[in-house]
C-alpha positions as CSV (number, residue, x, y, z in Angstrom):
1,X,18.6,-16.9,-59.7
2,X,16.4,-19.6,-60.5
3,X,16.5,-23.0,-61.7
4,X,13.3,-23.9,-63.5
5,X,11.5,-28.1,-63.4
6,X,14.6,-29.3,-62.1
7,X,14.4,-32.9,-61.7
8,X,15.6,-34.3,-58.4
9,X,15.8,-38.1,-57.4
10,X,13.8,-38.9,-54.0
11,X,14.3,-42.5,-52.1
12,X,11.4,-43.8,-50.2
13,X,11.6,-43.9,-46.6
14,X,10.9,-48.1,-46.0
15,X,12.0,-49.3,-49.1
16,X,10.8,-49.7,-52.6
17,X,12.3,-47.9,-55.4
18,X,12.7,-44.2,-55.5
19,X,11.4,-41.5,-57.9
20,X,11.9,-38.2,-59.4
21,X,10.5,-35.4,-58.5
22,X,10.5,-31.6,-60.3
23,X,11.5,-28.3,-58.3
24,X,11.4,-24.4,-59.6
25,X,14.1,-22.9,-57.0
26,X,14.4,-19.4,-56.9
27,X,17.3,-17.7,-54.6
28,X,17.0,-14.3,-53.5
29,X,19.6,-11.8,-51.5
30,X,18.4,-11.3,-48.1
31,X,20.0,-7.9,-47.0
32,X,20.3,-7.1,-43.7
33,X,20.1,-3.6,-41.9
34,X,23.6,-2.6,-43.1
35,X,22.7,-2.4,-46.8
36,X,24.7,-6.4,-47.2
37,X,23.4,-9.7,-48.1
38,X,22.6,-10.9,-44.5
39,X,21.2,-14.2,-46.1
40,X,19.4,-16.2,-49.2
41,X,15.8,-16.9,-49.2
42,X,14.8,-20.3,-50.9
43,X,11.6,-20.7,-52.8
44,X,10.2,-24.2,-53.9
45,X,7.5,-25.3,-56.3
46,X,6.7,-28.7,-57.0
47,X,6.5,-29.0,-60.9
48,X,6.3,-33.0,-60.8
49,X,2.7,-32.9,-61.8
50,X,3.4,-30.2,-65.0
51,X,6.7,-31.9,-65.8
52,X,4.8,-35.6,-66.7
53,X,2.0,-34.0,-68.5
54,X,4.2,-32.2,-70.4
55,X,6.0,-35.5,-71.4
56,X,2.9,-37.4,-71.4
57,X,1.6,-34.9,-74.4
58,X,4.6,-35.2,-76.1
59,X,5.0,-38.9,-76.1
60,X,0.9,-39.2,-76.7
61,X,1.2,-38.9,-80.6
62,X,4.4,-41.3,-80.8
63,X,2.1,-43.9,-78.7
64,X,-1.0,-43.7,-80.7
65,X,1.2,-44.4,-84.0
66,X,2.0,-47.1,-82.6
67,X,-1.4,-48.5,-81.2
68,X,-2.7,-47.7,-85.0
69,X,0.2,-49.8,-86.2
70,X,-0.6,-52.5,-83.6
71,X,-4.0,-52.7,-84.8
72,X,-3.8,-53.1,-88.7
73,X,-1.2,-56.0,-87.4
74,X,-3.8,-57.4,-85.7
75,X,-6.3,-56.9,-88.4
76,X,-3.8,-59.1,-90.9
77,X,-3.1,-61.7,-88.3
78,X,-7.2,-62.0,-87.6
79,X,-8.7,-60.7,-90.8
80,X,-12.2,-62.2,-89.5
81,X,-12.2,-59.0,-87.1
82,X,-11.6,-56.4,-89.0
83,X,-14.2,-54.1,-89.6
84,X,-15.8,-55.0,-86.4
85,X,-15.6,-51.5,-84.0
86,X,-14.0,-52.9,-80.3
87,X,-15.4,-51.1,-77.3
């Protein structure tokens, strides 16, 4: 069984405000001389990393609508500007 960038929530040690982090948990049967399941053996991954680019790539088109949409704004509310390229 697996469970596959499973988001779990993680308090700081000292304070402050605690974040999420991603897992991929697999469980495997541990069998023991007799042919039964003597145990489980527990593998982690950290996924946190691949989890927020994912969501960083979807919300990326979403955000950059809106920057275009924040800068013809601006263009109408200072029309002097536009045309002029900002760094």
């Amino acid at each position: 069984m697996s469970l596959e960038n499973t988001g779990f929530p993680r308090e700081r040690t000292g304070g402050g405000e605690g974040e999420d982090i991603y897992l991929t948990a697999s469980y495997s049967p541990v069998h023991g001389d007799e042919g039964g399941i003597a145990g489980i053996f527990v593998t982690l991954v950290e996924t946190t990393r691949r989890v927020r680019a994912a969501a960083s790539e979807t919300e990326r088109p979403r955000v950059l609508l809106e920057l275009e949409a924040e800068r013809c704004r601006l263009e109408e509310v200072f029309p002097a500007s536009a045309g002029h390229s900002w760094p």
